[in-house]
N, C-alpha and C positions, 0 to 999 in steps of 0.2 A: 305720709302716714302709713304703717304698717298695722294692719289688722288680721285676728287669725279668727275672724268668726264667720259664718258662712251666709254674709248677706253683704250684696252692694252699700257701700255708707256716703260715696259719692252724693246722693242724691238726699238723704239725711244731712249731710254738710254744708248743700245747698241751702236746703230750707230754716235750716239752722244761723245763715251766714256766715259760718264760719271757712266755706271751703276756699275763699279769696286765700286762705293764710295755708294751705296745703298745698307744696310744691309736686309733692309727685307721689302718688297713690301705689301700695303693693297689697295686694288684699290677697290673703291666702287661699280663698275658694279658689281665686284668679289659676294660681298657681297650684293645686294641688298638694300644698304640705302649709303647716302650721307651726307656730312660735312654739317651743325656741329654735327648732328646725332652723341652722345659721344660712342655709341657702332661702330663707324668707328673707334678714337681714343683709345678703346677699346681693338680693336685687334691689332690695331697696338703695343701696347704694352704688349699686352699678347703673341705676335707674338716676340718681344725684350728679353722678360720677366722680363720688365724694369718697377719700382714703377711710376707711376702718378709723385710724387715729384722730381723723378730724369729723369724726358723728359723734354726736350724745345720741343715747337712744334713752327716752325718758316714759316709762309704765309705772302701772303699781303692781305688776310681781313681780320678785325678785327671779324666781325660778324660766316662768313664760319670757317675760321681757331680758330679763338681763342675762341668762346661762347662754342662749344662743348669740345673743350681741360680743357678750364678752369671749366665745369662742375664734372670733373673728375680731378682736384688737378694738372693739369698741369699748368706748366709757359708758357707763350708765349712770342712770338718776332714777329710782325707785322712789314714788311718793305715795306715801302711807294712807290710806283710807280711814280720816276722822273717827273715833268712836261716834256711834247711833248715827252715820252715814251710812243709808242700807242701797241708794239710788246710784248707777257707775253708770258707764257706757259715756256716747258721745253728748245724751240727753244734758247729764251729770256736767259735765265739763263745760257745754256751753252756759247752765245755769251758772258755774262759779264764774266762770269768767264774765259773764254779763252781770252777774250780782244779783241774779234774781233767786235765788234756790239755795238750798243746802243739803 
């Protein structure tokens, strides 16, 4: 997981259940620079030890998420934030994927 906000989510992913499914955390406080910053996307993958060509890097902006991936030969997947979906963050995602929330 790649994050550029400046709070531990480690322990939010916990309590969430969802962190069994996070292989390896790069969290930009960690690091001192933020997405698209491609030395965030960087470590993330040298943290994998996974080639630029063989990551998706998948956010909802195009800009944050994807300018800096694609600087460094990744793919991206950009998903779109539903109209009258006002809720994002980690909260947001584990509701869709559990199916309790929208």
């Amino acid at each position: 997981m790649v994050s550029d906000i400046h709070v531990d989510l480690r322990e939010h992913a916990r309590l969430a259940g969802v962190d069994r499914y996070i292989g390896a955390w790069t969290l930009s406080y960690e690091l001192g620079i933020q997405k698209p910053d491609p030395a965030v996307f960087g470590d993330a993958l040298a943290t994998l030890d996974v080639a630029p060509e063989n990551a998706l890097m998948v956010g909802d902006n195009a800009y944050r998420d994807g300018a800096g991936a694609a600087e460094l030969g990744m793919s991206s997947l950009i998903l779109t934030v539903p109209v009258g979906v006002t809720r994002r963050g980690l909260g947001a995602v584990v509701d869709l994927v559990c199916g309790t929330g929208r």
